[in-house]
C-alpha beads as a LAMMPS data file, in Angstrom:
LAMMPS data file: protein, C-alpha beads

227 atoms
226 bonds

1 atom types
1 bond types

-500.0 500.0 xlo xhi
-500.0 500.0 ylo yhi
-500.0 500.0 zlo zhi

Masses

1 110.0

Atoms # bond

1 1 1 176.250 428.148 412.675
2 1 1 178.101 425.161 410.913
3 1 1 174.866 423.595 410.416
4 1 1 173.967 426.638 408.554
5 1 1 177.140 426.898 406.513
6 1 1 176.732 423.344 405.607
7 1 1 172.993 423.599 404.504
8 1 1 174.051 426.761 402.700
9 1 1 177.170 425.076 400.848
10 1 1 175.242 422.178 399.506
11 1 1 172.143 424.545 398.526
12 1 1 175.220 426.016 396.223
13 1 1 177.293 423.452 395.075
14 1 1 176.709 423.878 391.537
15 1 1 178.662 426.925 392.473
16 1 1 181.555 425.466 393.504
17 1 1 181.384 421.421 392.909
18 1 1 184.239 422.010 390.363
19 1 1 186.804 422.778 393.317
20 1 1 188.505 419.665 394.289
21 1 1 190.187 421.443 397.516
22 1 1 186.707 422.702 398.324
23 1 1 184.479 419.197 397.841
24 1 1 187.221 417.799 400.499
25 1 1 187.023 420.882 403.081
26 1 1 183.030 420.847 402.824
27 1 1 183.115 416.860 403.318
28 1 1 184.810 417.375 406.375
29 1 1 182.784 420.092 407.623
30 1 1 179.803 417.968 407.245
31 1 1 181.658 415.114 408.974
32 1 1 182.394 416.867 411.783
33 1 1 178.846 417.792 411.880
34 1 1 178.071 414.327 412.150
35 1 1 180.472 413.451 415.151
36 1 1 179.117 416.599 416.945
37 1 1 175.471 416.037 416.411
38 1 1 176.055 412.345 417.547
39 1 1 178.208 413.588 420.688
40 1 1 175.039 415.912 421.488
41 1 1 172.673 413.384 421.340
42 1 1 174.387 411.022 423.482
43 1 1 174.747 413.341 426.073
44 1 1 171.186 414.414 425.684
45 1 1 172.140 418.095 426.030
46 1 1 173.880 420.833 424.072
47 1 1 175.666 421.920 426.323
48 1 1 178.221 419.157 427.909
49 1 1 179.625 420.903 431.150
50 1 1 182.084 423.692 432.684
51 1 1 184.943 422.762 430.017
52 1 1 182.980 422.677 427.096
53 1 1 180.737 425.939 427.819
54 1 1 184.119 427.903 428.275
55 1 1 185.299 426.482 424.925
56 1 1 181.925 427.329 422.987
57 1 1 182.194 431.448 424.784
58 1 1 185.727 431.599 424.162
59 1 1 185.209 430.784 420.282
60 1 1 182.520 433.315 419.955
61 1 1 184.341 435.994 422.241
62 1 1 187.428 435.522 420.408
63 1 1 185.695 435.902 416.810
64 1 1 184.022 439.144 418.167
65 1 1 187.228 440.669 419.042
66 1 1 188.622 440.266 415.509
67 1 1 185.251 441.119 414.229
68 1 1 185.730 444.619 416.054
69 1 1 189.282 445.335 416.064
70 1 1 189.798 444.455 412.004
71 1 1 187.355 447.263 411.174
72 1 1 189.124 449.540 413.880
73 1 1 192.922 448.276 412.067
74 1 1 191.044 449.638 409.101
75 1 1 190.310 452.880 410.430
76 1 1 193.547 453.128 411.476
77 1 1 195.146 452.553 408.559
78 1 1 192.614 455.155 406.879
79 1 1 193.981 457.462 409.656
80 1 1 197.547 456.867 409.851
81 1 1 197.131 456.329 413.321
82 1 1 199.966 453.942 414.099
83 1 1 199.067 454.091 418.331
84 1 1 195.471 452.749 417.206
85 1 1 196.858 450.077 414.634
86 1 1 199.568 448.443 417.414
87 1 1 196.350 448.401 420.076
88 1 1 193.837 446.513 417.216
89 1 1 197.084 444.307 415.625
90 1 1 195.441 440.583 416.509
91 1 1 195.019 438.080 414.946
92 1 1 193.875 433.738 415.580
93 1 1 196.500 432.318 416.433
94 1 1 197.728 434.764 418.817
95 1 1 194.491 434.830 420.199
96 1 1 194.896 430.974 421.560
97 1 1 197.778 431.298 422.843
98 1 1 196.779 434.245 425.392
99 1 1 195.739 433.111 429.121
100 1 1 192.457 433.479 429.551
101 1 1 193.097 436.614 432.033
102 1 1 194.935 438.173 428.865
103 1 1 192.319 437.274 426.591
104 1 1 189.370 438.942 428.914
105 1 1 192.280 442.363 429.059
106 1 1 192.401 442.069 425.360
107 1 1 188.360 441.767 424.645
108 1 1 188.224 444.863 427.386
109 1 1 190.777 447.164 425.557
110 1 1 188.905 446.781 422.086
111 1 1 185.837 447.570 424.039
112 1 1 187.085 450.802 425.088
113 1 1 188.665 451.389 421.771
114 1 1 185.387 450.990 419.948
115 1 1 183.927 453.064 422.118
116 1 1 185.850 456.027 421.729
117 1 1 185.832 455.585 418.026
118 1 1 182.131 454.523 417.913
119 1 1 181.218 457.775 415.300
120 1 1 183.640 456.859 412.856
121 1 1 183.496 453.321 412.880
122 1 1 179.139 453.708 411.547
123 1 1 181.342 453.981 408.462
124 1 1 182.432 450.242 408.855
125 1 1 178.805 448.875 410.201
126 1 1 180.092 448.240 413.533
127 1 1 177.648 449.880 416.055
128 1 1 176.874 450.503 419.629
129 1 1 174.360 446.810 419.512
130 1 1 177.808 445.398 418.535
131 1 1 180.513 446.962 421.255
132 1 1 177.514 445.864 423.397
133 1 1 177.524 442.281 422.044
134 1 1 181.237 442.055 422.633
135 1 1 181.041 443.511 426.329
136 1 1 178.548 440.664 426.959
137 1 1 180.415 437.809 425.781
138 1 1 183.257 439.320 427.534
139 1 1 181.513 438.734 431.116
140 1 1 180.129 435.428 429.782
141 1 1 183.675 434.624 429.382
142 1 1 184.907 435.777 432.716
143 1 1 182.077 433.427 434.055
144 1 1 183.072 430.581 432.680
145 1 1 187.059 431.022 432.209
146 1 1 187.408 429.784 435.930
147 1 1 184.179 427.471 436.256
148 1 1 185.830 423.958 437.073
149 1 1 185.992 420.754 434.742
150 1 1 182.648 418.847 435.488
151 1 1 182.637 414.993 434.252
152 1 1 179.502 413.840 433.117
153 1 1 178.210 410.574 434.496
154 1 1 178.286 407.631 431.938
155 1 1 179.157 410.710 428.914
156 1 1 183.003 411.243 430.063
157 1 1 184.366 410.012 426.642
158 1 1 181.990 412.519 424.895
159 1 1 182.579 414.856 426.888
160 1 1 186.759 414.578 426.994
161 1 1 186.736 414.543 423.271
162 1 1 183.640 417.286 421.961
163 1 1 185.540 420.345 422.876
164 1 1 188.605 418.858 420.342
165 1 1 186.351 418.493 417.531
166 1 1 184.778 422.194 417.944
167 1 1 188.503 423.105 417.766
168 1 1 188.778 421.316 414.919
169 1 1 185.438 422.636 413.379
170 1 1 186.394 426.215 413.989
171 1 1 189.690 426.055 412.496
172 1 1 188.472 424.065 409.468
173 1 1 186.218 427.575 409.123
174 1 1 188.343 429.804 409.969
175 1 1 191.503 428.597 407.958
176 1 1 190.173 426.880 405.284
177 1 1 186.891 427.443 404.212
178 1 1 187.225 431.272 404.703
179 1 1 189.604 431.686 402.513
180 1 1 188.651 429.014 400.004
181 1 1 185.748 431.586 399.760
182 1 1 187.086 434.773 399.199
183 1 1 187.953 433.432 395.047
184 1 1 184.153 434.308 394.806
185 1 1 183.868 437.419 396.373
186 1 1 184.285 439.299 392.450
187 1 1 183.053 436.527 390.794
188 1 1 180.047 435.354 392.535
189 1 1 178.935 438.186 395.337
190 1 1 175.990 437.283 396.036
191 1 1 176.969 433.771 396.704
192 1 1 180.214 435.334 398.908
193 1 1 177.575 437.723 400.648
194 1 1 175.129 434.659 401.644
195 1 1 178.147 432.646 403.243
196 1 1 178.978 434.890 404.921
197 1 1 176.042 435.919 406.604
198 1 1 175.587 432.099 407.253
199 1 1 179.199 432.515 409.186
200 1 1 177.419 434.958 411.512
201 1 1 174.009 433.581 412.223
202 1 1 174.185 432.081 415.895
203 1 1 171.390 430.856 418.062
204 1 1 172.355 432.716 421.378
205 1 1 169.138 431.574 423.194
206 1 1 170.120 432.871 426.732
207 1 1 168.958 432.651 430.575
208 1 1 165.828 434.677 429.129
209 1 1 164.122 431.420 427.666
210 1 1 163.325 430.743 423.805
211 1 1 166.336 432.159 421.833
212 1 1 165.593 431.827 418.590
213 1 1 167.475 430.281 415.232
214 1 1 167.815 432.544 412.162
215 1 1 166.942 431.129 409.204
216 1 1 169.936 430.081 406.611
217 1 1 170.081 432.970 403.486
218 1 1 168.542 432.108 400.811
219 1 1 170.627 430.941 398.140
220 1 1 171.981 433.514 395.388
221 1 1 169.720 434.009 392.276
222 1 1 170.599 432.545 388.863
223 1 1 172.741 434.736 386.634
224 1 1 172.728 434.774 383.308
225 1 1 174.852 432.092 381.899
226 1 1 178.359 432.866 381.450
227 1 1 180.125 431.312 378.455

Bonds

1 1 1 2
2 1 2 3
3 1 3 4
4 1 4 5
5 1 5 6
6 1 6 7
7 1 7 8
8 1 8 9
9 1 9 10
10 1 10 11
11 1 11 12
12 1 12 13
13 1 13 14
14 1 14 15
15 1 15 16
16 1 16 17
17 1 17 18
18 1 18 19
19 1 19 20
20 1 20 21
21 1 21 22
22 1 22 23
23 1 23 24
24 1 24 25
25 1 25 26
26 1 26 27
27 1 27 28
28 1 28 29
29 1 29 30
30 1 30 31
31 1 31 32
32 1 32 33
33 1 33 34
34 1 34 35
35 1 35 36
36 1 36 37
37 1 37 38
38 1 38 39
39 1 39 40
40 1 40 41
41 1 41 42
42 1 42 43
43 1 43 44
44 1 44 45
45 1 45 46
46 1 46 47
47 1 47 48
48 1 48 49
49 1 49 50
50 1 50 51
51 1 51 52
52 1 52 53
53 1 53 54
54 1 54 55
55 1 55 56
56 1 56 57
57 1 57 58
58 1 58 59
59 1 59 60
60 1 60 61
61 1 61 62
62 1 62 63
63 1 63 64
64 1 64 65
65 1 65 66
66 1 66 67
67 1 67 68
68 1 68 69
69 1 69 70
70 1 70 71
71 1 71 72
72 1 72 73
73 1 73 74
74 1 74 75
75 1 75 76
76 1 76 77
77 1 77 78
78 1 78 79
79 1 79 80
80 1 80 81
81 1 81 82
82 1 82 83
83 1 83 84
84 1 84 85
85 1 85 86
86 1 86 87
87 1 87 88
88 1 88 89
89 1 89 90
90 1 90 91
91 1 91 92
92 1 92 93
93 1 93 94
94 1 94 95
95 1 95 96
96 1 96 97
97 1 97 98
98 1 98 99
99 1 99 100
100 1 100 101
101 1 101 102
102 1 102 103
103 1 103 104
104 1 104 105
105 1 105 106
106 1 106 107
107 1 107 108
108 1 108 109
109 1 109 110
110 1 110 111
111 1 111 112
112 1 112 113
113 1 113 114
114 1 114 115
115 1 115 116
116 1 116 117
117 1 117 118
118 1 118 119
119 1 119 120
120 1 120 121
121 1 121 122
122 1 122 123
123 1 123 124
124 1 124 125
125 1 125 126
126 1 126 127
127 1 127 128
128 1 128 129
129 1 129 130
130 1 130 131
131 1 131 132
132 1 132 133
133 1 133 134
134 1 134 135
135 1 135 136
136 1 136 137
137 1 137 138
138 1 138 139
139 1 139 140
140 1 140 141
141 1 141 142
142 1 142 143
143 1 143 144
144 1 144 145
145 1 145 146
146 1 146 147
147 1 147 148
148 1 148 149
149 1 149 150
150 1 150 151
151 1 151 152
152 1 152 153
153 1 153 154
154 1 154 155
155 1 155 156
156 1 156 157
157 1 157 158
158 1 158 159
159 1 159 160
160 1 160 161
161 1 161 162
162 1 162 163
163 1 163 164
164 1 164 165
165 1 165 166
166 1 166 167
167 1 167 168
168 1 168 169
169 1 169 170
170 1 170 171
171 1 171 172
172 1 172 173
173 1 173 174
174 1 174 175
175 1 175 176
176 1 176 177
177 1 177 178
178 1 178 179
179 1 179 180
180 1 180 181
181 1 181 182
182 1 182 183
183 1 183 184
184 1 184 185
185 1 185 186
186 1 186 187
187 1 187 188
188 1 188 189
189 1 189 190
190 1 190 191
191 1 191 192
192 1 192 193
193 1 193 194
194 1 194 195
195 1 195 196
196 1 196 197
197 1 197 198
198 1 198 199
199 1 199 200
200 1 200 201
201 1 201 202
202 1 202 203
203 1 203 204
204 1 204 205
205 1 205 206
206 1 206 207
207 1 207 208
208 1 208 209
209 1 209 210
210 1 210 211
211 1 211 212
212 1 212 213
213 1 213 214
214 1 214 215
215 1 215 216
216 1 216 217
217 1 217 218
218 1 218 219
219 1 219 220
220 1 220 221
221 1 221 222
222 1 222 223
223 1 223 224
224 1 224 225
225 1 225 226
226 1 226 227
């Protein structure tokens, strides 16, 4: 996925070359790409033990939570239903702090929540396909929340120091570039639109063999030139 953001951004940056706070954020999103890929390729595998397979599940499990419970905080709001709202009131940072028994309670209550509101959340393009994409990472994460550390002969300083820089990566996204995007939403949609479907697209190849990599968007279409 930050491959695909990356590709995606530099398809662009006529778009957005102009920002100065957005040329440094994308630079370091592509460095960080760098240090990963390089990491990877030492190791000669994607995936670089216990330790970092938790960290990878937990960042997706954790984004499909607030995927999920914004659109039921929405609904909520819509509603008036204040008992919903206090059940669906998360957020990042609160996220990361939660034990990883807590976080697995958490995932499970917005399941159920979802569930019982699945009609009128069809309204908010959250469907059944997604509640059942969060209940699987949830037991992918309660598989690998205990797994132990596992050092990797002649790769332990990649592997000690890869799960930091997803961190880092992820939070660059999250509380950065995110919002740095949402100045085009109004004045460049389809260019908002593409990112973030580029935010979404992951490879989740699985135990079923040959998973399969989406494609980047294709980048927005000329407009007419604004004076």
């Amino acid at each position: 996925m930050c491959h695909t953001v990356s590709s995606y951004m530099g398809k662009n940056q006529p778009l957005w070359s102009a920002n100065i706070a957005m040329n440094d954020t994308v630079a370091e999103l592509d460095a960080n790409n760098g240090i990963i890929a390089d990491k990877v390729r030492r190791q000669q595998t994607p995936t670089t033990g216990a330790a970092d397979e938790k960290e990878l599940v937990k960042f997706e499990f954790e984004e499909k939570i607030l995927e999920i419970a914004d659109q039921l905080a929405a609904l909520a709001e819509k509603n008036q239903d204040a008992n919903l709202a206090a059940q669906v009131e998360l957020n990042l940072s609160a996220l990361d702090k939660l034990a990883d028994d807590d976080l697995e309670a958490v995932g499970q209550r917005v399941v159920e929540l979802a569930t019982l509101n699945q009609a009128a959340l069809a309204d908010y393009e959250i469907t059944a396909a997604d509640v059942a994409e969060l209940t699987a990472l949830k037991v992918r994460f309660h598989g690998v929340k205990t797994a132990p550390r596992t050092a990797i002969a002649g790769r332990a300083g990649e592997t000690g120091t890869l799960p930091e820089v997803l961190r880092r990566q992820m939070s660059l996204l999250r509380n950065r570039l995110d919002k740095q995007m949402r100045k085009f939403k109004k004045g460049s949609p389809e260019f908002y639109a593409g990112y973030r479907s580029a935010r979404v697209i992951v490879d989740r190849g699985g135990s079923g063999g040959g998973g399969s990599s989406t494609p980047p968007p294709a980048p927005p279409k000329p407009s007419p030139a604004n004076p």
